[in-house]
Structures are given as structure tokens and as C-alpha cells.
C-alpha positions as CSV (number, residue, x, y, z in Angstrom):
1,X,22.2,-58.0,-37.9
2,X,20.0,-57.3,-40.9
3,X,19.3,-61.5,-41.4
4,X,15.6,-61.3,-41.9
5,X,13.3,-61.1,-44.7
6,X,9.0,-61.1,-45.5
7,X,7.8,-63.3,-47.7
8,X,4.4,-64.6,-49.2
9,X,3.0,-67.8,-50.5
10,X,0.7,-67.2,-53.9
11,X,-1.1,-69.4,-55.9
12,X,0.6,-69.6,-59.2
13,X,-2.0,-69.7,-61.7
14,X,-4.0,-66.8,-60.1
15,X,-0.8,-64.7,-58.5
16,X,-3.1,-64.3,-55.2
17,X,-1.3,-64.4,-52.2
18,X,-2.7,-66.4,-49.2
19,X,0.1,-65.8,-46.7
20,X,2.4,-63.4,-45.4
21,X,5.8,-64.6,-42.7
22,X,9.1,-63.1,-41.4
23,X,11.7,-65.0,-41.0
24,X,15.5,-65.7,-42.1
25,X,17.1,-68.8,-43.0
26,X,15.0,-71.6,-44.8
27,X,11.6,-70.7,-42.9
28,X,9.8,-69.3,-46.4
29,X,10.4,-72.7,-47.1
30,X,8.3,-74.8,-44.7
31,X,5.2,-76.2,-45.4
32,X,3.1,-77.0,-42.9
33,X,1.2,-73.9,-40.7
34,X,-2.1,-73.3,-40.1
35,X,-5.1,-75.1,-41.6
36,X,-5.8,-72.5,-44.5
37,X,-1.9,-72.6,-45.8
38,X,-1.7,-76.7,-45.6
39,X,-5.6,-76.6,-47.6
40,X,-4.5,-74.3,-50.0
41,X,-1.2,-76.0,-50.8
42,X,-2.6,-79.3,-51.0
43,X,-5.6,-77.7,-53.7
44,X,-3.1,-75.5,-55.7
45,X,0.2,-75.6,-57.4
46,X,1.5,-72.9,-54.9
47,X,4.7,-70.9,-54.7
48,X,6.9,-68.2,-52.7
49,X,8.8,-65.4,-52.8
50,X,10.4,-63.1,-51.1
51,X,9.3,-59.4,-50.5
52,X,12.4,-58.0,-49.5
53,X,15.6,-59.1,-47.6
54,X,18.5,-58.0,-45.4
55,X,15.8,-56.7,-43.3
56,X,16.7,-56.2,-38.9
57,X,13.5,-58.1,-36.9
58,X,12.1,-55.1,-36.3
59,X,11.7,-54.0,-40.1
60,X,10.4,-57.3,-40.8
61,X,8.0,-57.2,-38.3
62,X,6.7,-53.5,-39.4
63,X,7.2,-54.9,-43.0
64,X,5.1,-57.9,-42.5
65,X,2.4,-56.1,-40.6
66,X,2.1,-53.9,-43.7
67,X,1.9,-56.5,-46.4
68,X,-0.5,-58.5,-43.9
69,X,-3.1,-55.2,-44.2
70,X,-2.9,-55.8,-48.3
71,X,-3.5,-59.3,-48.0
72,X,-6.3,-59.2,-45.8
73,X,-7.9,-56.4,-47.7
74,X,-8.0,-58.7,-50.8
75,X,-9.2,-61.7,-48.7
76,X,-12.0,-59.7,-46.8
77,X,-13.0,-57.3,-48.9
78,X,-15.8,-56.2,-46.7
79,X,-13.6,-55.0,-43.9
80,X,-12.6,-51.4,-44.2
81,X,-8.9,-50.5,-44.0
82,X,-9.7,-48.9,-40.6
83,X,-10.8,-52.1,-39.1
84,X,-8.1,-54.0,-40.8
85,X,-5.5,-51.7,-39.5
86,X,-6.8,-51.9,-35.9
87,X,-6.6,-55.9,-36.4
88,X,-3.0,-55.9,-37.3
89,X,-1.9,-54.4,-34.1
């Protein structure tokens, strides 16, 4: 069943995303993860969206992974995309 989706959180003003999930039903929607999401939500006027829908787990999971390289490439800019890509799997 193609019920999943990826989707990031952002901060609004600045359009830089902080956070990268799969999941289906309301899951984009909670709030409350890891210490860098809740400090970052509780600092900015945050938002999400969706990356793409309809997705099976497994395209999700390959989908996330990939968006999760992007992020972490603007977040660590001092890792090369070699070491980044080794850290995703």
C-alpha cells in the first residue's frame, strides 16, 4: 500500500530545513523528537511540508535517506558528500 510520505520541518523566515521523517497518517504533525527539533521549534516560528506522498515504506525510506544527505550537507558543511553518504547507511 503506497500510504507513506517524507517530509521536513523548516524554519519559516529562513526556508532551512532542520528535519527530515517518513511516515503516513498525522506523524509530520508531531512535535516533540529529539532535542535539536523541540530547541528549534521552541526558538523559531517553524513549519512542515511534505516532500512527496503515496510513497510504499520502502521508497520512503530510500526517499528520506536521500533528502537526509541534502540536509546534512547544509547543516555540516565541512563533511564531504562521501562521508555523508557513508553516514546515511
Amino acid at each position: 500500500m503506497n500510504e507513506f510520505y517524507v517530509y521536513e520541518w523548516f524554519i519559516v523566515d529562513t526556508l532551512k530545513v532542520f528535519y527530515v521523517g517518513k511516515g503516513k497518517g498525522r506523524r509530520r504533525f508531531v512535535k516533540s523528537r529529539n532535542q535539536h527539533f523541540n530547541n528549534t521549534i521552541k526558538k523559531y516560528d517553524c513549519a512542515v511540508r511534505l516532500v512527496k506522498s503515496s510513497l510504499t515504506e520502502q521508497e520512503a525510506f530510500e526517499l528520506e535517506k536521500e533528502a537526509l544527505v541534502v540536509v546534512a550537507s547544509t547543516l555540516f558543511p565541512h563533511r564531504d558528500s562521501q562521508t555523508l553518504e557513508k553516514e546515511k547507511n
